[in-house]
C-alpha positions as CSV (number, residue, x, y, z in Angstrom):
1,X,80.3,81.2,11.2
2,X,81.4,77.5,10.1
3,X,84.1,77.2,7.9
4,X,86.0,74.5,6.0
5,X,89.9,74.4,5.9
6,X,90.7,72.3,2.7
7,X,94.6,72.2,2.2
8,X,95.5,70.3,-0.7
9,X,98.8,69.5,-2.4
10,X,96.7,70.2,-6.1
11,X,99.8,68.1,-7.8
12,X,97.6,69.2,-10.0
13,X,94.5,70.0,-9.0
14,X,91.5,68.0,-10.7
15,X,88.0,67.9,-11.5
16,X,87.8,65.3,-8.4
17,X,89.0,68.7,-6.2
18,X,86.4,70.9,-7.6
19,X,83.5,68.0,-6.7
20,X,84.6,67.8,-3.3
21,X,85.4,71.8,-3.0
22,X,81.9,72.6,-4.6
23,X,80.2,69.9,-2.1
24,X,81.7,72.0,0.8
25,X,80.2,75.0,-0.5
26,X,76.7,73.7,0.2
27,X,77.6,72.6,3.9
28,X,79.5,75.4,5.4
29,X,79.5,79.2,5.4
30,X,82.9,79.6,3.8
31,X,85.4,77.2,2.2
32,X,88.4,78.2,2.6
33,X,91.2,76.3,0.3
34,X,94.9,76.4,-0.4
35,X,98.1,74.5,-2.0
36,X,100.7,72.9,0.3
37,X,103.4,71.0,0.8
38,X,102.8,67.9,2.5
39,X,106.0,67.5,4.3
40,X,104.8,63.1,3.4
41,X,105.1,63.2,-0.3
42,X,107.2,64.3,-3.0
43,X,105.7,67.0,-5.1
44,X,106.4,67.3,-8.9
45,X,105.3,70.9,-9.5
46,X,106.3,74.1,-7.6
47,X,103.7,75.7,-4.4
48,X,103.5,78.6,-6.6
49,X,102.6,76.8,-10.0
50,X,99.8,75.0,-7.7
51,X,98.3,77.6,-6.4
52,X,98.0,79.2,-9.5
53,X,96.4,76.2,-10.6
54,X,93.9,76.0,-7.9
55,X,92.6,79.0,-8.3
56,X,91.8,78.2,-11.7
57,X,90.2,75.7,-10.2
58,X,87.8,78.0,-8.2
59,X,87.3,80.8,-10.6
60,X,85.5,78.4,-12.6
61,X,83.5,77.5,-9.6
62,X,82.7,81.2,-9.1
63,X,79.8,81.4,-11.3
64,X,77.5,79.2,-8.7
65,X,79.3,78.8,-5.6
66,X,80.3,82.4,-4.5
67,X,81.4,81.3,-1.0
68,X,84.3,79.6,-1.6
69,X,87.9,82.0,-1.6
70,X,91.6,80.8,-2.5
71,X,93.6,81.8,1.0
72,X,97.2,80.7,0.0
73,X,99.0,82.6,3.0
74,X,96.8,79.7,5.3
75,X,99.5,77.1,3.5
76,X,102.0,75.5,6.6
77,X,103.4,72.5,6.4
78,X,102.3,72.0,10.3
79,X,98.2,71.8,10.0
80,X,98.0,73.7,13.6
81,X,99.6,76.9,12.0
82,X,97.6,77.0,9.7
83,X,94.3,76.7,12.3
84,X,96.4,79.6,14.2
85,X,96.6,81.6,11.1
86,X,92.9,81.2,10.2
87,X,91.8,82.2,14.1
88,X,93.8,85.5,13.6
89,X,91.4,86.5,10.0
90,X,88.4,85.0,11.1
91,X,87.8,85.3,14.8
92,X,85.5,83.2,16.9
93,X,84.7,81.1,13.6
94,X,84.3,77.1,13.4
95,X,86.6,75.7,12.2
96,X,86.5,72.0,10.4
97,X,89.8,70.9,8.9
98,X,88.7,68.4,6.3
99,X,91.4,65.5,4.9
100,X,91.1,62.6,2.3
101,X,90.5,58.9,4.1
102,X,93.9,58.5,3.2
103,X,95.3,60.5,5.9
104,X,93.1,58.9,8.6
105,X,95.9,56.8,10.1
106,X,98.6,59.5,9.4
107,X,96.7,62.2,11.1
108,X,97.6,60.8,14.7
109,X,101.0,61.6,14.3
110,X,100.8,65.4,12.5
111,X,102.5,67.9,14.6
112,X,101.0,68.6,18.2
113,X,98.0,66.0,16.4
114,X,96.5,66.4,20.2
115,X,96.3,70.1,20.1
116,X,94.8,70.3,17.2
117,X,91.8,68.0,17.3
118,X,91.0,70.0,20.6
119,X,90.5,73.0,18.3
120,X,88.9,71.7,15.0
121,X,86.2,69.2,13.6
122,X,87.7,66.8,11.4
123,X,85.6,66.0,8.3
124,X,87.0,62.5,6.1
125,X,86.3,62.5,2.8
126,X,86.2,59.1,1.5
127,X,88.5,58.4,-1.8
128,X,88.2,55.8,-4.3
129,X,91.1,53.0,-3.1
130,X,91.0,54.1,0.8
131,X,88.1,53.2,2.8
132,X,87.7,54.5,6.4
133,X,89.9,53.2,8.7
134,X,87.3,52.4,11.9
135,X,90.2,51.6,14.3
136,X,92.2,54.8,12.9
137,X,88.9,56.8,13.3
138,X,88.7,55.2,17.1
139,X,92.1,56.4,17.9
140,X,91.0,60.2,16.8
141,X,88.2,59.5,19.1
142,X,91.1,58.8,21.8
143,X,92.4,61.9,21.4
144,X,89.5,64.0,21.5
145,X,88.8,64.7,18.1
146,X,85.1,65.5,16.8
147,X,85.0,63.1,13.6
148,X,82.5,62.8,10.9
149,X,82.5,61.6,7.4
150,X,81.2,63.6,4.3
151,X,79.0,62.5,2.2
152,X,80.1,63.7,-0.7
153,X,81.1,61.3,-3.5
154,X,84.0,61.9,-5.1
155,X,84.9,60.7,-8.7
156,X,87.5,58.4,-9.2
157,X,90.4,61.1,-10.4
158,X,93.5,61.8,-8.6
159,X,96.0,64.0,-9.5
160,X,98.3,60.7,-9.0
161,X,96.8,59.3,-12.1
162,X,96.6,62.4,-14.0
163,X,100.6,62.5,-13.5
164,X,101.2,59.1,-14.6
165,X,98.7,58.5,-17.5
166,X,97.4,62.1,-18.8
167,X,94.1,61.8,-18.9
168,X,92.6,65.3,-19.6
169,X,89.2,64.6,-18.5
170,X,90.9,64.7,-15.2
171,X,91.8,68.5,-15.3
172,X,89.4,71.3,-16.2
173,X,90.3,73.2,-19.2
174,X,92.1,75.9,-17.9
175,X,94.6,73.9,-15.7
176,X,95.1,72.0,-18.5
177,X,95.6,75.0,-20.5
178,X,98.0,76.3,-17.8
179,X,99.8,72.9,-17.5
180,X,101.0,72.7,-21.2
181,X,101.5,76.7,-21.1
182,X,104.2,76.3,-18.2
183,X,105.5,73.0,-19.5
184,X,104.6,71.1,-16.3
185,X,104.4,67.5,-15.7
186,X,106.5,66.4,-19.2
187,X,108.4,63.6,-17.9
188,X,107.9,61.4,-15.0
189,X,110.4,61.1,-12.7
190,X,110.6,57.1,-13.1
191,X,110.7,57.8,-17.0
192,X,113.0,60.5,-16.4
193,X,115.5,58.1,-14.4
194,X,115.4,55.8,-16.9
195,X,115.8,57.7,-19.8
196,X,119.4,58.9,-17.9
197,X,119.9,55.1,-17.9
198,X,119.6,54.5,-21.2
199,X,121.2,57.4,-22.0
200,X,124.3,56.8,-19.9
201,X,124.7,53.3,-21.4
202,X,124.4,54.6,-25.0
203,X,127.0,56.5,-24.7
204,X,129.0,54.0,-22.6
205,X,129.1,51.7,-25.4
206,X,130.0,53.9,-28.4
């Protein structure tokens, strides 16, 4: 049985996840997905609000691509847990840990990076912005890692940009829904910030 272990921080989780999710779908057995915490980047919602969200994300997936499951307790912070966790539900499985190209360079230096690659495949999917890194993929290769890159081609939608400009066509309708049900992403932290400046001096002067 092959199986894809997408982890994602779904900050929140966009029509650009579901493209790459549903690609999987057609390549491997099962696709297993969560939320995390990437222990690199500051996250604006709650792990519980996004995995609620992302499994919005796959219920509207259901209707075609029935091999695809939401396994939250999967989520670690350390990428080799969560391989350890997986072994223990499905035994004597494949195992393919797929990452953005973003995180080709980072990925060397992930906790016990060397025991991991001896256990997985890695699978890159490219992203709008971050091409392949040849000499990052070489030093995978170093380390034993299996390494291939998808062929899937995802849309240019991040959840970055959904944060900072709004743009519903980046969200399907029920995250979206969800979103402005739970009140999430109303102020950026940079307008947030400022608006305590301005608020601060306001009242500094009168």
């Amino acid at each position: 049985m092959k199986i894809a272990l997408f982890g994602t921080s779904a900050d929140p989780p966009t029509t650009g996840h579901q493209t790459i999710i549903s690609g999987l779908s057609q390549c491997y057995d099962l696709v297993a997905v969560w939320a995390s915490n990437n222990p690199f980047k500051q996250h604006q919602a709650p792990l519980e609000h996004r995995a609620v969200m992302l499994q919005l994300l796959i219920d509207d997936l259901a209707a075609w691509d029935n091999n695809i499951i939401v396994a939250q307790e999967l989520s670690s912070t350390r990428t080799i847990e969560t391989v350890e966790k997986a072994r223990q539900r499905w035994h004597n499985a494949e195992f393919t840990v797929v990452i953005g190209s973003d995180l080709v360079q980072q990925l060397g230096s992930w906790y016990r990076a060397s025991d991991l690659l001896q256990q997985v495949k890695i699978l890159i999917v490219p992203r709008p912005g971050y091409a392949v890194d040849e000499a990052g993929l070489e030093r995978l290769r170093q380390l034993g890692a299996s390494v291939a890159i998808a062929q899937l081609n995802a849309p240019e939608i991040s959840s970055t940009a959904y944060r900072e400009i709004k743009d519903p066509q980046a969200l399907t309708p029920t995250v979206e829904a969800y979103i402005h049900q739970q009140h999430l992403y109303e102020c950026h932290p940079s307008a947030q910030k400022n608006y305590r400046f301005v608020k601060k001096f306001t009242i500094s002067r009168f």
